[in-house]
C-alpha positions as CSV (number, residue, x, y, z in Angstrom):
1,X,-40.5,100.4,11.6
2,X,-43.5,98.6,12.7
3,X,-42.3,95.0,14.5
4,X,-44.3,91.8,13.7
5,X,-46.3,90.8,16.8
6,X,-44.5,87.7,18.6
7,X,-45.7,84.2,17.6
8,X,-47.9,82.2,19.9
9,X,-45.9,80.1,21.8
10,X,-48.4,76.9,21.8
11,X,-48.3,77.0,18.2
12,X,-44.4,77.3,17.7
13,X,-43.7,74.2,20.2
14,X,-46.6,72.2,18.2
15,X,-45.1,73.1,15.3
16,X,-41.3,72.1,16.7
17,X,-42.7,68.9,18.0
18,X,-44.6,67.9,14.6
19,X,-40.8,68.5,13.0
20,X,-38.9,66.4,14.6
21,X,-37.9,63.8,11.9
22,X,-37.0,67.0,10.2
23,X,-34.3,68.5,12.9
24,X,-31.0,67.7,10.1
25,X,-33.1,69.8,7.8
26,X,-33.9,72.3,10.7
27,X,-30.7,73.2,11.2
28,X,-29.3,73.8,7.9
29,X,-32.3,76.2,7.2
30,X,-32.2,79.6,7.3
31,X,-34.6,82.5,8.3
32,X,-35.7,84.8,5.4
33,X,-36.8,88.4,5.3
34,X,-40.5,88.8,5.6
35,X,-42.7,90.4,3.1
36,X,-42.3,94.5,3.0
37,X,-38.5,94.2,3.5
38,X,-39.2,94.1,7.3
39,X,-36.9,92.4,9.4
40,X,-37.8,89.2,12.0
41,X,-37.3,89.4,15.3
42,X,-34.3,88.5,17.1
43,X,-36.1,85.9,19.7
44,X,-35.3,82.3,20.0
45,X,-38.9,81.4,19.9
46,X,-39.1,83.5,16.1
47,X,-36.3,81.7,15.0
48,X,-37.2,78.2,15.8
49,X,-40.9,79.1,14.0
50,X,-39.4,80.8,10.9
51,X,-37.0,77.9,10.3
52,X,-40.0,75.3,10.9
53,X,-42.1,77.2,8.4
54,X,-39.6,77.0,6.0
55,X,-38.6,73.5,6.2
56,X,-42.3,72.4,6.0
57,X,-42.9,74.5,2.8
58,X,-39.7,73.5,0.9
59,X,-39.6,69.9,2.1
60,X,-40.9,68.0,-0.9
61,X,-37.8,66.2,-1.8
62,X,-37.1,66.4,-5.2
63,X,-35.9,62.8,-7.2
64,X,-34.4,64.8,-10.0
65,X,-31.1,63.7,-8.6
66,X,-31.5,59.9,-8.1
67,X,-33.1,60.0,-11.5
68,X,-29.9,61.8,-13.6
69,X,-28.5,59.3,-11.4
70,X,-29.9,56.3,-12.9
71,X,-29.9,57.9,-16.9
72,X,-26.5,58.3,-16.2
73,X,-25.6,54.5,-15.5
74,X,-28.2,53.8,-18.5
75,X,-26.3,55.3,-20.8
76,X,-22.6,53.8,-19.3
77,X,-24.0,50.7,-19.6
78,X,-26.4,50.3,-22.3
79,X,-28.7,47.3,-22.3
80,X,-31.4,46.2,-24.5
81,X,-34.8,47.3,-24.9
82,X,-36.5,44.7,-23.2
83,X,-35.5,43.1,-20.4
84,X,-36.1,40.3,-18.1
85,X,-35.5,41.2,-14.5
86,X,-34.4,38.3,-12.5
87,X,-33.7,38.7,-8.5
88,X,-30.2,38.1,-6.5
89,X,-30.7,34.1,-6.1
90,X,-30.6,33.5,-9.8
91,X,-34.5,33.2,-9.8
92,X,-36.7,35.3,-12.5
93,X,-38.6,38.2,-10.0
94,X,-41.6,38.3,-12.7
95,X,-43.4,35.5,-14.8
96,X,-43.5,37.2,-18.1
97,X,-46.7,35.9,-19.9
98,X,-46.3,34.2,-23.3
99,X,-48.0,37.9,-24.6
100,X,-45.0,39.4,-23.9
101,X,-43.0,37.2,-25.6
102,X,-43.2,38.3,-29.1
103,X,-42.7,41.9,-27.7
104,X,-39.5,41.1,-26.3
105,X,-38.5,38.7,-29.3
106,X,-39.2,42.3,-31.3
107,X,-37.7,44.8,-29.2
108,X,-34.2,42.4,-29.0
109,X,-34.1,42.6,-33.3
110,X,-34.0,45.7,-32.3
111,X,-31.3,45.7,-30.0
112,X,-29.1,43.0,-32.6
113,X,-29.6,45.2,-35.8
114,X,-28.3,48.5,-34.0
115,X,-25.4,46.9,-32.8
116,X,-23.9,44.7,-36.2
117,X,-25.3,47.8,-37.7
118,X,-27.5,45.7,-40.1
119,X,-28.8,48.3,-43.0
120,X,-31.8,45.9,-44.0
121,X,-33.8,44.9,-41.1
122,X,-35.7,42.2,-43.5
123,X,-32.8,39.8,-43.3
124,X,-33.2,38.8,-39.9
125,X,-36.0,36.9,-40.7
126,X,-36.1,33.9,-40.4
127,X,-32.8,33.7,-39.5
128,X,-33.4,34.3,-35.6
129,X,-34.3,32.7,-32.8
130,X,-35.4,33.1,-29.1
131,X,-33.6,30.3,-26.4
132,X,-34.5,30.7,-22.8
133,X,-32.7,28.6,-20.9
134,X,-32.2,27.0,-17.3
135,X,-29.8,28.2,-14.5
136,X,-26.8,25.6,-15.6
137,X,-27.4,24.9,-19.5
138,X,-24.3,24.3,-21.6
139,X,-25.3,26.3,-24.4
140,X,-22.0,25.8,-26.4
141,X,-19.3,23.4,-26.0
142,X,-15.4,23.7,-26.6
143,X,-14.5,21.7,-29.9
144,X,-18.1,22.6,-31.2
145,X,-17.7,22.4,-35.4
146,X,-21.5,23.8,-35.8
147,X,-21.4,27.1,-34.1
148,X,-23.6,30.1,-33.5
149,X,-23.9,34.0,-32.5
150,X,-25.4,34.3,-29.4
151,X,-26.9,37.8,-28.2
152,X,-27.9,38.3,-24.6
153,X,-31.3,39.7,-23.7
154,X,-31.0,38.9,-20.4
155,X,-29.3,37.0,-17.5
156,X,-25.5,35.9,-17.9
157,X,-23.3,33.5,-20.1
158,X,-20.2,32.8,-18.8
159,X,-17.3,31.9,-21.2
160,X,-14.8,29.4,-19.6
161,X,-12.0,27.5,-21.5
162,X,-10.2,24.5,-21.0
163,X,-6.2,25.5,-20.4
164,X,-2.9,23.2,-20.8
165,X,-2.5,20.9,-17.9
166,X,-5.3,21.7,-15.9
167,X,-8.8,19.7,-15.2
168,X,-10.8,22.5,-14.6
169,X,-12.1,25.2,-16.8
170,X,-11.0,29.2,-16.6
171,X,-13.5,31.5,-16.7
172,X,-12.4,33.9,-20.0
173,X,-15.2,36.6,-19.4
174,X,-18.8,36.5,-18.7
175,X,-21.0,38.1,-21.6
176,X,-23.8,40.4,-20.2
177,X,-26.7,41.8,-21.8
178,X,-26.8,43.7,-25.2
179,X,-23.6,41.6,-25.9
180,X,-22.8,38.9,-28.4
181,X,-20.1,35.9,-27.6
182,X,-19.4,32.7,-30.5
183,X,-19.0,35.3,-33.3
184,X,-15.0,34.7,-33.7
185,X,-16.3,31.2,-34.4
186,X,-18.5,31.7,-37.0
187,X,-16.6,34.6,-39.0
188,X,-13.1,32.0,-39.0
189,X,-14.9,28.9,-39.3
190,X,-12.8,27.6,-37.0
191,X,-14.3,25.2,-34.2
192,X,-14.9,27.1,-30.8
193,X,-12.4,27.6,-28.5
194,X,-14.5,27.9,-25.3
195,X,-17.4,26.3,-23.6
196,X,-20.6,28.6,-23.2
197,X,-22.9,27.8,-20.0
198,X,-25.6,30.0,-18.1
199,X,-25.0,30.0,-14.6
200,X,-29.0,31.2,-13.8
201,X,-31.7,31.7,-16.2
202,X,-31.2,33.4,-19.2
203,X,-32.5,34.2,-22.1
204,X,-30.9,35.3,-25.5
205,X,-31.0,35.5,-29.6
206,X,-29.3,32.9,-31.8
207,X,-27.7,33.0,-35.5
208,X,-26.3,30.0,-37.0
209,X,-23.4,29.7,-39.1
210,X,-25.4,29.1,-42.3
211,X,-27.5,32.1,-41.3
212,X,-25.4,34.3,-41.3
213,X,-23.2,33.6,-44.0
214,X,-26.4,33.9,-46.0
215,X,-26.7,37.6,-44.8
216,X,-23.0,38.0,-45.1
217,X,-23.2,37.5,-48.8
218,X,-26.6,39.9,-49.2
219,X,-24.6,42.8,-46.6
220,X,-20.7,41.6,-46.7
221,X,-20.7,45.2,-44.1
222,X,-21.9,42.9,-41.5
223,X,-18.5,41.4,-41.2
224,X,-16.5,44.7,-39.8
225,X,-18.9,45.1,-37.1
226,X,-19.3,41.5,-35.5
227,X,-15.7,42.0,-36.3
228,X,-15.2,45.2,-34.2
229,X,-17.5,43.5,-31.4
230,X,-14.6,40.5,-31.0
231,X,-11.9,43.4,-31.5
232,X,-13.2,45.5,-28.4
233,X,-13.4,42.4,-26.0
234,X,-10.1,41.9,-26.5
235,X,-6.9,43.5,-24.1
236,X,-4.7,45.6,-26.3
237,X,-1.7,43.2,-25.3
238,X,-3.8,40.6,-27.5
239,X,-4.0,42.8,-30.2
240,X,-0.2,43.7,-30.8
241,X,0.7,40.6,-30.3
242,X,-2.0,39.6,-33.0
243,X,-0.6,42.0,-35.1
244,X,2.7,41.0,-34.7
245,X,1.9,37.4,-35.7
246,X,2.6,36.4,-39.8
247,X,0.6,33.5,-41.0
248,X,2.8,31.5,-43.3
249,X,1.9,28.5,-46.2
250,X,5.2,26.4,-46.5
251,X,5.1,24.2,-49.5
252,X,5.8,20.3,-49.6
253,X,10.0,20.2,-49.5
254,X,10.2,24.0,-48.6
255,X,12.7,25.4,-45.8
256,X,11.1,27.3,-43.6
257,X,15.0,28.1,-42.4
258,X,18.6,26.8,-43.2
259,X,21.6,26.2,-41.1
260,X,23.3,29.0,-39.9
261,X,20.6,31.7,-40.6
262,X,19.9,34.7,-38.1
263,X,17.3,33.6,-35.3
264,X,15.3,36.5,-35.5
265,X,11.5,34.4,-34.9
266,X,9.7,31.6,-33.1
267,X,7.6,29.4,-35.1
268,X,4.3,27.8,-34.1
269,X,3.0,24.4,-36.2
270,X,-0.4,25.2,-37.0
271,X,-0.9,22.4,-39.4
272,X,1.3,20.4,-41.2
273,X,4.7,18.6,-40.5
274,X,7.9,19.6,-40.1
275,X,11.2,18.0,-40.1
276,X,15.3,19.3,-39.2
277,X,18.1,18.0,-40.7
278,X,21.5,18.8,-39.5
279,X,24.2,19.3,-42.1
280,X,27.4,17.2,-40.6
281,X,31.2,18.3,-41.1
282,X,31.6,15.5,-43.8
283,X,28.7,16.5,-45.7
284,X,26.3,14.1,-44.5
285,X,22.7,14.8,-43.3
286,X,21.2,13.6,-40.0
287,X,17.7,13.9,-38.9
288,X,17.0,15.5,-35.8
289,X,13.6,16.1,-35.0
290,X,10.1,16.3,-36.1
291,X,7.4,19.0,-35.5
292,X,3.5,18.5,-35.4
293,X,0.2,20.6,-35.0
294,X,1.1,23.0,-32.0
295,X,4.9,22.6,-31.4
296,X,7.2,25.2,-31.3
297,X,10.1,25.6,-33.6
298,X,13.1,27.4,-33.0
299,X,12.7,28.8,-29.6
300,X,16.0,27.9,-28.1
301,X,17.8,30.0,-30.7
302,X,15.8,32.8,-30.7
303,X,16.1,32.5,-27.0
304,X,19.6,32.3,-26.9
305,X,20.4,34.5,-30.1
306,X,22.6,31.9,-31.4
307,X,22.2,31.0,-35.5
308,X,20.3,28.5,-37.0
309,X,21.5,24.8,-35.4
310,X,19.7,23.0,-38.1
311,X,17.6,23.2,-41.3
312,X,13.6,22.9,-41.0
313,X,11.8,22.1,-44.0
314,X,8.0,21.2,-44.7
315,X,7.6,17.3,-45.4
316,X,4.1,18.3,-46.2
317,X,1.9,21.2,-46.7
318,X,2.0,23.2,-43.9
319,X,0.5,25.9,-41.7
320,X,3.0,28.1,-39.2
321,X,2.2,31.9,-37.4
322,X,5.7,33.5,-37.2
323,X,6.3,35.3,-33.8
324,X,9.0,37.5,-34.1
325,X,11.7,37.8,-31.2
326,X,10.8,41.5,-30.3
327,X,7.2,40.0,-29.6
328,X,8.4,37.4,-27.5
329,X,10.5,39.4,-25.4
330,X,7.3,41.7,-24.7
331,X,5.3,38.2,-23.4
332,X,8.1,37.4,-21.9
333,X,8.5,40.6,-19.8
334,X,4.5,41.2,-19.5
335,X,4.5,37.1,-18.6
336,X,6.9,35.6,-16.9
337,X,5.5,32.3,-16.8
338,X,5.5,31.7,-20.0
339,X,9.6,31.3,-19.5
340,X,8.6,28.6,-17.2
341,X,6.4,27.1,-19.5
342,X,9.1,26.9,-22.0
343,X,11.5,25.5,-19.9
344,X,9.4,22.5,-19.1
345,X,8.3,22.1,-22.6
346,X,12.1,22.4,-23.8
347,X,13.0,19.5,-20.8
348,X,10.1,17.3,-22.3
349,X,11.9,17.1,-25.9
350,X,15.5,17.2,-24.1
351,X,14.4,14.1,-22.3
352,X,12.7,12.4,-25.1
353,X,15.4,12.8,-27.2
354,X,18.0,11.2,-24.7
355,X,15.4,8.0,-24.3
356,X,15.2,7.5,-28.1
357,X,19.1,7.5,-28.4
358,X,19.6,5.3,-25.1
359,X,17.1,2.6,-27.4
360,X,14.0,3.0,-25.3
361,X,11.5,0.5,-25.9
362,X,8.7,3.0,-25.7
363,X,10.7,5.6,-27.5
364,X,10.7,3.2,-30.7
365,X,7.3,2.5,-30.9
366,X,4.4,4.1,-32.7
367,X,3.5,5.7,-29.3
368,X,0.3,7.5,-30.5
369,X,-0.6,9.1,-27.1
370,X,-4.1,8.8,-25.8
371,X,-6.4,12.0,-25.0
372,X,-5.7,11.3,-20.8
373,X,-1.7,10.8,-21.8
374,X,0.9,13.2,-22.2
375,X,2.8,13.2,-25.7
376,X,6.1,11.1,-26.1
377,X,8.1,14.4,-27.1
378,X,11.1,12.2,-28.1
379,X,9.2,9.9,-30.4
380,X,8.6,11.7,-33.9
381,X,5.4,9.3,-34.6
382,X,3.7,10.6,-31.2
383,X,1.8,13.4,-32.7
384,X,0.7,11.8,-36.3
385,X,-2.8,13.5,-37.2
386,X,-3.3,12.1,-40.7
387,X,-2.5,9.0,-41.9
388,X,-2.8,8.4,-46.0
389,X,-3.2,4.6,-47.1
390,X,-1.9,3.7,-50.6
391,X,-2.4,0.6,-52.6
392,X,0.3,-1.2,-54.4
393,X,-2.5,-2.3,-57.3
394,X,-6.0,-2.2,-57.8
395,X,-6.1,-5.9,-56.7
396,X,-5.4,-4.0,-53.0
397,X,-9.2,-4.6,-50.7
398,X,-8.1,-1.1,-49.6
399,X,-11.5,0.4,-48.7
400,X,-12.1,-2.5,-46.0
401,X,-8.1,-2.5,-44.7
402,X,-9.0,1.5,-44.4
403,X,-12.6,0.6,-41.9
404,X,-10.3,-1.9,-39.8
405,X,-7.8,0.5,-39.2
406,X,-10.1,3.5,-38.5
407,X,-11.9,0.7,-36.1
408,X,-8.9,0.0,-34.3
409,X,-7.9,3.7,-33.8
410,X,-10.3,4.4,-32.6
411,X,-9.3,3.1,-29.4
412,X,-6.9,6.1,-29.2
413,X,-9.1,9.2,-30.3
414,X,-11.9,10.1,-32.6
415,X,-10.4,9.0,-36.2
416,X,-12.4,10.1,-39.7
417,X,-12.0,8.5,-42.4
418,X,-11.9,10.2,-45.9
419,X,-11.8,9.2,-49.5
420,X,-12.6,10.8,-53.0
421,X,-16.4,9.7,-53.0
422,X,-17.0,11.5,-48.9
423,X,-15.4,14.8,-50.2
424,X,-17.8,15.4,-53.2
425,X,-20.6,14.6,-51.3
426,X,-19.8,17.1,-48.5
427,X,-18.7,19.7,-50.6
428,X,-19.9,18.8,-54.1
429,X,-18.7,17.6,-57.0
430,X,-16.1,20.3,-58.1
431,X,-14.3,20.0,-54.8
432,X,-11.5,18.4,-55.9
433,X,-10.6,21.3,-58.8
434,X,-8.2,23.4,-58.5
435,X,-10.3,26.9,-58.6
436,X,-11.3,25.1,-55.0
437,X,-7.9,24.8,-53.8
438,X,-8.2,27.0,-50.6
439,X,-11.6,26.0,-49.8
440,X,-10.7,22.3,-49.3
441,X,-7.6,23.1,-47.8
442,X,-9.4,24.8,-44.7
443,X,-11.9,22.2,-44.7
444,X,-9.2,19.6,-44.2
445,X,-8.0,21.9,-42.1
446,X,-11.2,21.8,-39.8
447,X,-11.3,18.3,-39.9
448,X,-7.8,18.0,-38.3
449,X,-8.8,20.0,-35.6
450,X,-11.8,17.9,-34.8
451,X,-10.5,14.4,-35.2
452,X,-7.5,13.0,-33.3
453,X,-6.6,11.0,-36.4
454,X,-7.6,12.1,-40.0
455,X,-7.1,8.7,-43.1
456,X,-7.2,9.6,-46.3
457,X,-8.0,6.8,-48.3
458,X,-6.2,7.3,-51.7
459,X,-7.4,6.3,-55.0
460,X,-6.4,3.2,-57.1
461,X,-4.8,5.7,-59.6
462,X,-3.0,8.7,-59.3
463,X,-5.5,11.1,-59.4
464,X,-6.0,14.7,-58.0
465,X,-7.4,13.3,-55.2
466,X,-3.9,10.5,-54.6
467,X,-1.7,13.4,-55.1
468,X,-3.5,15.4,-52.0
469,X,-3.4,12.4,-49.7
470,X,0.4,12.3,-50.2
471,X,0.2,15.8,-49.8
472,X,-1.6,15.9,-46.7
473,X,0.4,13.0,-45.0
474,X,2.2,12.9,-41.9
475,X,2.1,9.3,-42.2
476,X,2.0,7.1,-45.4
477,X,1.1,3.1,-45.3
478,X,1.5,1.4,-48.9
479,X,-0.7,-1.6,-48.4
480,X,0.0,-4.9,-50.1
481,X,-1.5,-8.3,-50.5
């Protein structure tokens, strides 16, 4: 077989030299056969110029890889069409010119109607708008009654909630783009549990309550998937014990439990009023204790699986959620605090009680605690949230007695005031009937939760409107002259 002539050695140290930033490459290459099936010779000097030809013709790197690279975190983490690119200080990297805004404002429809899976594209008109906002803007605020649906287009909004006993906020989760946060809100009607705030600039789509309950009622299918959007945020600890909780209605003079019953639940005041009664030997009756919005009844019994110590009935309409024990023993063992917790709330009422028996001044009073104050657990007037006035005659100047009070509570918290005349003009002139039972129940509801103190002004008459201020009453003040 004919050899291949030697290579010039000028050439194959120019060559060398020219490769140097190539050397890792170098050595990882390997000769190939030449053309004709002949084989290269076995000389250092071929080697070293077979292996730099080779490199230099195959050295083009190829970004096939970073780019699978990058689809593949795309499609992990999906974001929206259009997006505003902002740098590591919390700074936007790129002026986006009022041109573009439209296009973005288009492209994030887009974006929203894919995700709550909207079938007519036509009813977000109208109905949206575009907020760009400033590093530090509180777009929401815990307590809010007139809530929205926000969608991120770009930037962050962090979610941070106010907890028991603590000053500062917790941060819940922080709500990135191609995300929505403040639906729960709007599909409950509830008022929102969490503040909203962007800690740099950021930009996203809002829908108001009213908006979107008009959609709802044109595509009621819009509800499952802003549903399924608050259902996926959520930790599946949340959502057993979610499912584990029964919503209950107690009737005026209904027992929620009696006296000797199994303790097989925990029961949480939503709202309403409470009140236990302990059946003595001799047949008499003693009260015990009272239960507001947010206190827990029951827990030492189901705690200590003992029976039923006393009776609870409902002195008004009320709201509970029924935890059953096998629930609590699960927070319990995936929380341990929460034992902790109990215990100090359980030493709160403990104490309490023993100050109103040893004839406490303070215990005695109407101790209505202010919003910086902790609650006299041992005073059964320290959690009042509505207050119904009654007249003794129509000769009663009740409407101006009802603006002094509200005026002097409000020293203590906010305090609304509400009579027969305010509810038809908030929610019309039929609210009152009884085909509108639920509905003004769960505004009343609302109301409770915004205001510290709720008065119902009752009318001169027993009308459907005096029968639901009895009904509604923690508190009742007959007013004479």
């Amino acid at each position: 077989e004919e050899e291949l002539p030697p290579p010039d050695t000028e050439a194959v140290r120019s060559v060398v030299c020219d490769g140097a930033s190539f050397r890792k490459s170098r050595s990882l290459s390997m000769p190939t056969e030449s053309t004709g099936g002949a084989v290269p010779s076995s000389s250092d000097l071929s080697m070293a110029y077979e292996r730099a030809r080779v490199t230099i013709e195959e050295m083009p790197p190829s970004p096939v890889t970073h780019k699978s690279i990058l689809k593949k975190s795309v499609t992990m983490q999906p974001a929206p069409s259009a997006v505003i690119h902002y740098t590591d200080n919390g700074g936007r990297s790129d002026h986006v010119p009022p041109s573009k805004v439209s296009a973005i404002f288009q492209a994030a429809k887009s974006d929203l109607l894919r995700l709550i899976q909207l079938q007519e594209p036509s009813l977000l008109e109208g109905r949206v708008t575009l907020h760009q906002v400033k590093a530090g803007t509180v777009v929401a605020r815990q307590g809010d009654q007139d809530v929205s649906v926000q969608f991120v287009i770009s930037g962050l909004l962090h979610v941070y909630q106010r907890m028991i006993d603590r000053e500062e906020d917790t941060c819940l989760f922080v709500t990135h783009p191609g995300e929505l946060v403040g639906q729960l809100a709007v599909l409950t009607g509830e008022p929102l549990i969490f503040t909203v705030r962007a800690l740099r600039d950021c930009s996203f789509l809002s829908i108001s309550k009213t908006h979107f309950y008009e959609m709802m009622r044109i595509e009621p299918s819009v509800v499952l998937s802003v549903a399924h959007t608050v259902v996926r945020r959520m930790s599946s600890f949340v959502r057993q014990i979610d499912f584990a909780l029964d919503w209950m209605a107690v009737e005026a003079g209904r027992a929620v439990y009696r006296q000797g019953d199994r303790s097989d639940s925990t029961y949480i005041v939503l709202t309403g009023r409470l009140r236990s009664v302990i059946m003595k030997d001799d047949g008499k009756k003693e009260l015990t204790a009272e239960y507001g919005r947010g206190d827990l009844i029951g827990v030492v019994e189901a705690l200590t699986h003992q029976p039923r110590a006393t009776t609870v009935h409902a002195v008004r309409d009320s709201e509970l959620a029924k935890l059953p024990e096998g629930a609590l023993s699960s927070i319990k063992r995936r929380y341990p605090q929460v034992v902790t917790r109990l215990i100090h709330l359980l030493g709160q009422k403990i104490l309490g009680t023993l100050q109103q028996v040893n004839g406490s001044l303070h215990a005695r009073g109407l101790a209505l605690h202010t919003p910086s104050s902790k609650w006299d657990v041992g005073n059964p007037a320290s959690n009042l949230s509505t207050v119904s006035i009654l007249p003794v005659s129509e000769d009663v100047p009740l409407t101006a007695f009802a603006l002094e009070l509200q005026h002097a509570l409000g020293a203590i918290g906010l305090t609304l005031l509400l009579t027969s005349d305010i509810i038809k003009q908030r929610l019309g002139s039929a609210a009152l009937d009884s085909v509108h039972e639920y509905r003004l129940s769960s505004w009343l509801g609302q109301q409770e939760d915004i205001h510290r103190i709720v008065l119902y002004q009752s009318d001169s008459t027993l009308t459907p409107w005096t029968q639901r201020c009895i009904r509604q009453a923690d508190c009742i003040l007959i007013v004479g002259l």
